[in-house]
DSSP file (Angstrom, degrees, kcal/mol; ACC not computed):
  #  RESIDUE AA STRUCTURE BP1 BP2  ACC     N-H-->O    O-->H-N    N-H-->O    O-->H-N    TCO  KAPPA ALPHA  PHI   PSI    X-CA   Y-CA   Z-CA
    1    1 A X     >        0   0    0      0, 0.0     4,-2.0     0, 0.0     5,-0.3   0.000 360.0 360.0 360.0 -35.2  -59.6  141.7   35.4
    2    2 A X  H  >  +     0   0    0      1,-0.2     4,-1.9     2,-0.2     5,-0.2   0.939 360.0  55.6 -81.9 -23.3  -56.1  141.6   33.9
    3    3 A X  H  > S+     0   0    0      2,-0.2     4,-2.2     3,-0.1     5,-0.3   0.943 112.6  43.2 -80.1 -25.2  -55.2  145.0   35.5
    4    4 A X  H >> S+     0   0    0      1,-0.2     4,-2.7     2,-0.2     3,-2.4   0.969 112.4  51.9 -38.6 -70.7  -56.1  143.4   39.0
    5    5 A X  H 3X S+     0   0    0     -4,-2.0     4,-1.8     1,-0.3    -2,-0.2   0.692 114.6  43.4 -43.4 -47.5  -54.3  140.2   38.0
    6    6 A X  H 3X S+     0   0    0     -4,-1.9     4,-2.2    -5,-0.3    -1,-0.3   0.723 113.4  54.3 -74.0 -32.3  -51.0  142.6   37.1
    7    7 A X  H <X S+     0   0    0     -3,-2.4     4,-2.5    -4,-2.2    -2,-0.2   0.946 109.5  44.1 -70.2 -52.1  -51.5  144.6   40.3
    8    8 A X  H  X S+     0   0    0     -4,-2.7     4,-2.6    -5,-0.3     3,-0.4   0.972 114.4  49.5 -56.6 -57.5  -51.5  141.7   42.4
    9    9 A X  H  X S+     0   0    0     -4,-1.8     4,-2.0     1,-0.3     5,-0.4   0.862 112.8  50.4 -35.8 -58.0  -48.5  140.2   40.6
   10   10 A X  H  X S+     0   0    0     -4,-2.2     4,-2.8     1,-0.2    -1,-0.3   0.902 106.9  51.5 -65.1 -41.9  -46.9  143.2   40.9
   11   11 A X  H  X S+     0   0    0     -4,-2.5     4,-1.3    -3,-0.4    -2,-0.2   0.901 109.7  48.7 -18.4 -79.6  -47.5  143.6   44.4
   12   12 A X  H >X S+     0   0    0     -4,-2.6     3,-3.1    -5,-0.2     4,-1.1   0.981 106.9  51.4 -51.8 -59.9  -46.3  140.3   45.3
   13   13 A X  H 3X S+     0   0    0     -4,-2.0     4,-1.1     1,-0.3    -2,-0.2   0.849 109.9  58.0 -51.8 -23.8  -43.0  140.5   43.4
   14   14 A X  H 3X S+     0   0    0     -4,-2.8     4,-0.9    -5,-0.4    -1,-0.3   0.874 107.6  45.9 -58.2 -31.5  -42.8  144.0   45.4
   15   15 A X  H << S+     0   0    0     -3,-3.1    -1,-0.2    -4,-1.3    -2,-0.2   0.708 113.2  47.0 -86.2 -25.0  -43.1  142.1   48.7
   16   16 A X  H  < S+     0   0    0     -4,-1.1    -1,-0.2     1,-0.2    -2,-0.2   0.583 107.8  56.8-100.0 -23.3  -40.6  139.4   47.9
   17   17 A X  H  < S+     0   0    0     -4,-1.1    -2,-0.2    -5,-0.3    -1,-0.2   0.930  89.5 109.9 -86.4 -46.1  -38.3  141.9   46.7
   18   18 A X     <  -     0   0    0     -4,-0.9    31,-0.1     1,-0.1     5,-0.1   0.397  68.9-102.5   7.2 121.7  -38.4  143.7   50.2
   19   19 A X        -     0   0    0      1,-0.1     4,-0.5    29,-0.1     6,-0.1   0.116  24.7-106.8 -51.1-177.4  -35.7  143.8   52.7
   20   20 A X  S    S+     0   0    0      1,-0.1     4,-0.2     2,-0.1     6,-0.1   0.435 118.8  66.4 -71.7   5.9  -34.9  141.9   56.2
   21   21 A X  S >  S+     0   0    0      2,-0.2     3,-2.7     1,-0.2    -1,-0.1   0.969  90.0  58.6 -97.0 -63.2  -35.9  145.3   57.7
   22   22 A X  T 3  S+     0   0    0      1,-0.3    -1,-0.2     2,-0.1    -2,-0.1   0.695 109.3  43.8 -13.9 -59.1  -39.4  145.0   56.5
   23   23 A X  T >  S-     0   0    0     -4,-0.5     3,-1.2    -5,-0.1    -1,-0.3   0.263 116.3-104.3 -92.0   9.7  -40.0  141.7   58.5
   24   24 A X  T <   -     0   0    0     -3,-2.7    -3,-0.1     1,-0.2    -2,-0.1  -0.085  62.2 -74.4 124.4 -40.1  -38.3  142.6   61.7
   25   25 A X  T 3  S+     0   0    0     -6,-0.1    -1,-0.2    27,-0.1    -4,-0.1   0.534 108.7 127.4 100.1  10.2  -35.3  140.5   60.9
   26   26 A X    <   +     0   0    0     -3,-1.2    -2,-0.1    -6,-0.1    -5,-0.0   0.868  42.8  70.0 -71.4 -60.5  -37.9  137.8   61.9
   27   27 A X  S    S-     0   0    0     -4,-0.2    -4,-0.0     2,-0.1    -7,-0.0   0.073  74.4-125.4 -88.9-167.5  -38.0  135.3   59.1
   28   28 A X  S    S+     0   0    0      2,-0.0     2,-0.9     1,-0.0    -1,-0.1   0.025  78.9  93.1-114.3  38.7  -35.6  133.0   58.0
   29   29 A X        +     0   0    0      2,-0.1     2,-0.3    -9,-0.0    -2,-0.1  -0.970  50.2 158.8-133.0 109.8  -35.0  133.6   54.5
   30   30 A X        -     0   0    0     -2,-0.9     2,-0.3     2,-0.0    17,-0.1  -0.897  34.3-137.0-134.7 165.0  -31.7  136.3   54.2
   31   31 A X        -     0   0    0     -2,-0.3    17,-2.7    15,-0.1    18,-0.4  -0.988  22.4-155.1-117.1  99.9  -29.5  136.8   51.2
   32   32 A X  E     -A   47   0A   0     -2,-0.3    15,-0.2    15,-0.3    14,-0.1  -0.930  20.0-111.5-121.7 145.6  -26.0  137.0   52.2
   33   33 A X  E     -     0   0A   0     13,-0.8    15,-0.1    -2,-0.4    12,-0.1   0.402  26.1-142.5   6.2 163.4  -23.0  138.8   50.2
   34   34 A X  E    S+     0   0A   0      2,-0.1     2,-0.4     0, 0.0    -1,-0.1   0.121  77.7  91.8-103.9   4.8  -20.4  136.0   48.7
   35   35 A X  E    S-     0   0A   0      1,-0.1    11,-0.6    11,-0.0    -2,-0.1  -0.778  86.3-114.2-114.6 138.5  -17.7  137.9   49.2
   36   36 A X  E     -A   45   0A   0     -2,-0.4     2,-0.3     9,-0.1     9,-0.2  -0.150  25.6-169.2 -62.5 155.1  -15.9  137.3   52.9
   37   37 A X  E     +A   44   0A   0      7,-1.3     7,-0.7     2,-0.0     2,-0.3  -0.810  20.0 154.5-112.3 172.5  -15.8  139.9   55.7
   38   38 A X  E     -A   43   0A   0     -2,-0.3     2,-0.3     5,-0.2     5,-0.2  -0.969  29.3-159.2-169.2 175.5  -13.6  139.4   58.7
   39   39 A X        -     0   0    0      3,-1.7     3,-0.1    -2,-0.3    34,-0.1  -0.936  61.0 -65.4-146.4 178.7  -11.6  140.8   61.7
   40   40 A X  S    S+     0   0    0     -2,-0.3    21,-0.1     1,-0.2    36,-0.1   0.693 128.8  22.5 -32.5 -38.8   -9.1  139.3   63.5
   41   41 A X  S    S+     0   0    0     19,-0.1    20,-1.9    34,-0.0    -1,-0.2   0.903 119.4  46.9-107.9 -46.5  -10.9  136.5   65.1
   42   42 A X        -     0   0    0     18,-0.2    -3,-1.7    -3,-0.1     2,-0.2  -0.339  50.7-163.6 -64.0 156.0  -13.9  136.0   62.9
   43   43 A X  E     +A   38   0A   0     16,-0.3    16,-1.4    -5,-0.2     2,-0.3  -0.923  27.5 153.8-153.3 132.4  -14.9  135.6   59.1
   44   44 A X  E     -A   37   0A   0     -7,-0.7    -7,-1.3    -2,-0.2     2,-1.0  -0.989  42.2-103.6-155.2 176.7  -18.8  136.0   57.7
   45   45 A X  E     -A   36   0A   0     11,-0.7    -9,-0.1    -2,-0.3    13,-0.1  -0.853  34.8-126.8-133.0 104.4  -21.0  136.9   54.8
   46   46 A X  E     -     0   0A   0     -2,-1.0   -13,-0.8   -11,-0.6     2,-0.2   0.297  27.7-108.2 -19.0 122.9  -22.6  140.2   54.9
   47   47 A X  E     -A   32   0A   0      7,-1.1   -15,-0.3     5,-0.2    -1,-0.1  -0.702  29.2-130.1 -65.0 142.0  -27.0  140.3   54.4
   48   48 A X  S    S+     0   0    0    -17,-2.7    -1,-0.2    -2,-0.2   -16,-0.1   0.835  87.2  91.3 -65.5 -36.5  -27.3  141.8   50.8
   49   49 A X  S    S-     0   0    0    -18,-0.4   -16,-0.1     1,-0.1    -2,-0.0  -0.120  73.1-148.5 -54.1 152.6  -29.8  144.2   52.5
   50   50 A X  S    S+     0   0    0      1,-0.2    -1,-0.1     3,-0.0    -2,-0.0   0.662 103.5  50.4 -94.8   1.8  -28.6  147.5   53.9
   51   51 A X  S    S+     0   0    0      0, 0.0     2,-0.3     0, 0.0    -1,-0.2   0.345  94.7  93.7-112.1 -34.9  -31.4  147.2   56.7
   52   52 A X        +     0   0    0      1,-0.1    -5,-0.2    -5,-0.0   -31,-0.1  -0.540  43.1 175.3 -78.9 124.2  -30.2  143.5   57.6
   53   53 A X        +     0   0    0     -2,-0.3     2,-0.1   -33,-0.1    -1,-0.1   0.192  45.6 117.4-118.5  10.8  -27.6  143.0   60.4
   54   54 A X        -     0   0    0     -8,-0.1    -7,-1.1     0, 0.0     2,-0.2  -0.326  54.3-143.7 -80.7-173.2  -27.8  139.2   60.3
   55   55 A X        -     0   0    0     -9,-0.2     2,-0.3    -2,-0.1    -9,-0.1  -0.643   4.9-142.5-113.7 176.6  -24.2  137.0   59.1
   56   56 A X  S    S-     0   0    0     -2,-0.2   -11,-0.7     1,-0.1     3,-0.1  -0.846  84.1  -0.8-146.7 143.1  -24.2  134.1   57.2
   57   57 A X  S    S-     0   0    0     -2,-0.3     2,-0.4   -13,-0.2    -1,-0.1   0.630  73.6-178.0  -6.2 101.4  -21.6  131.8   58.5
   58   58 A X        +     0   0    0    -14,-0.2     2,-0.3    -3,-0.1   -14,-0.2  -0.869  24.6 134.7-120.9 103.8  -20.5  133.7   61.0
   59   59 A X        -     0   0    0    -16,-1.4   -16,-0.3    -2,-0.4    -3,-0.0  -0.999  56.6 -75.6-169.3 170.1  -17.5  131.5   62.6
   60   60 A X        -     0   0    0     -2,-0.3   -18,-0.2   -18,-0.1     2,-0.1  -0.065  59.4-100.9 -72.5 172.7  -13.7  131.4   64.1
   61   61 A X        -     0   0    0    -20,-1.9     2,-0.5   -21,-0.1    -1,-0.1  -0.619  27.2-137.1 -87.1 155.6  -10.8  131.5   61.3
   62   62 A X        -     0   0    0     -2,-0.1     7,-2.0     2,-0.0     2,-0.3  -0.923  27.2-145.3 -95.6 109.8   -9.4  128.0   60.5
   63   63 A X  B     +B   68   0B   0     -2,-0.5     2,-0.4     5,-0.2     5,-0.2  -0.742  29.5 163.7-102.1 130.0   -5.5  128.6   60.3
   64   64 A X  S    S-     0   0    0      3,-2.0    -2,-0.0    -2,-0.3    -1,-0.0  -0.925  76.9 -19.9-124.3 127.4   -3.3  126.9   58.1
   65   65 A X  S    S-     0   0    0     -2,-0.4     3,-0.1     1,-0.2    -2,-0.0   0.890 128.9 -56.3  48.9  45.4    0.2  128.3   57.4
   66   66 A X  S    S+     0   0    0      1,-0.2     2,-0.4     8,-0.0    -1,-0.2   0.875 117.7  92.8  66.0  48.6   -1.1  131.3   58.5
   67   67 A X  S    S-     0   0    0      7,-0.2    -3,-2.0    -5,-0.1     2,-1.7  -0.930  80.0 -99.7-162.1 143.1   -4.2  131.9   56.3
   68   68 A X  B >>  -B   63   0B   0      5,-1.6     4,-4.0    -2,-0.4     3,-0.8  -0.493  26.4-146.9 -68.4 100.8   -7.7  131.1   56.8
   69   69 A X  T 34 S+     0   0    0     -7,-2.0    -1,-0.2    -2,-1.7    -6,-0.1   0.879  98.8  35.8 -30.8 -52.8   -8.6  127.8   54.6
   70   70 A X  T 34 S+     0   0    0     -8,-0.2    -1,-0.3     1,-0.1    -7,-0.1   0.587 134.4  13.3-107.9   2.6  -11.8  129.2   54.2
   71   71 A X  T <4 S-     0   0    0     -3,-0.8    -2,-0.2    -9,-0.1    -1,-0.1   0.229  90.8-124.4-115.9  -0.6  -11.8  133.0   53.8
   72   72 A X     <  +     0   0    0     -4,-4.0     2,-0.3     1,-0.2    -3,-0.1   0.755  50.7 158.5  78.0  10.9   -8.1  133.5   53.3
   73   73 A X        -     0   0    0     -5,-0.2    -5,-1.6     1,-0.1     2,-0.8  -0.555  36.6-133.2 -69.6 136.7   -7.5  135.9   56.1
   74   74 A X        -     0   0    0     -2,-0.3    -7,-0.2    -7,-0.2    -1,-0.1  -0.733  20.2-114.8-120.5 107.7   -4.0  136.0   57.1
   75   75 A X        -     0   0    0     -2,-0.8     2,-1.3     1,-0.2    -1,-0.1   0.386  24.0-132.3 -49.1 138.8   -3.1  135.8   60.9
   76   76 A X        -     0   0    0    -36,-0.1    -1,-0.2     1,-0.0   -10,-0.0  -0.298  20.0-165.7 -96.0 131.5   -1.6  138.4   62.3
   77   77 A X        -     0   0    0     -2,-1.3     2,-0.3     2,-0.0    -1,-0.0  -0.309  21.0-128.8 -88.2 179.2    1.4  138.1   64.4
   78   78 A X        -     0   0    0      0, 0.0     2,-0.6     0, 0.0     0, 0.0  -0.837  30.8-137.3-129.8 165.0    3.1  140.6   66.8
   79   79 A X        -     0   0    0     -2,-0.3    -2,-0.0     0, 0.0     0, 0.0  -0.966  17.0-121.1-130.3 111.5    7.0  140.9   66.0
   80   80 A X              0   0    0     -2,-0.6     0, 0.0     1,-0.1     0, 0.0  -0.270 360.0 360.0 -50.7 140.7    9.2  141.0   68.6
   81   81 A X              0   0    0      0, 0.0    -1,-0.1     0, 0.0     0, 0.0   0.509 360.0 360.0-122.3 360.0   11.3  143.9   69.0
C-alpha cells in the first residue's frame, strides 16, 4: 500500500510539474519569467516553459522621459542628420 501511495504521489507531482506543451497550451495556469522582454513597441514576460509560447502582460510601452515606467525600455529616436 505505501509504495502505491508514493507512486501516485509521485505521479501527480510529475504531472503538475509538466510543461504548457503537455496540455496543448490549453489551460490557464502558465508561469511567466519576471524578468522583462521587449521590442520596440511592446514589453512582456516570457512562459518559464521552453514549449510555452504564451506572454504574460503582453502590452504597449508607457513612455515617460523616454523610458518605459514599467519595463524600463528606452525609446528609440531617429537623429536627424
Amino acid at each position: 500500500m505505501k509504495k502505491l501511495l508514493a507512486f501516485v504521489l509521485c505521479l501527480v507531482t510529475c504531472i503538475s510539474m509538466t510543461s504548457c506543451a503537455l496540455f496543448g497550451g490549453e489551460h490557464d495556469k502558465h508561469k511567466f519569467r519576471r524578468r522583462w522582454e521587449s521590442n520596440a513597441g511592446y514589453h512582456w514576460h516570457e512562459c518559464r516553459f521552453s514549449d510555452c509560447t504564451e506572454r504574460g502582460n503582453y502590452e504597449k510601452h508607457d513612455y515617460k522621459d523616454g523610458k518605459c515606467v514599467k519595463c524600463g525600455y528606452k525609446e528609440q529616436t531617429l537623429k536627424e542628420h
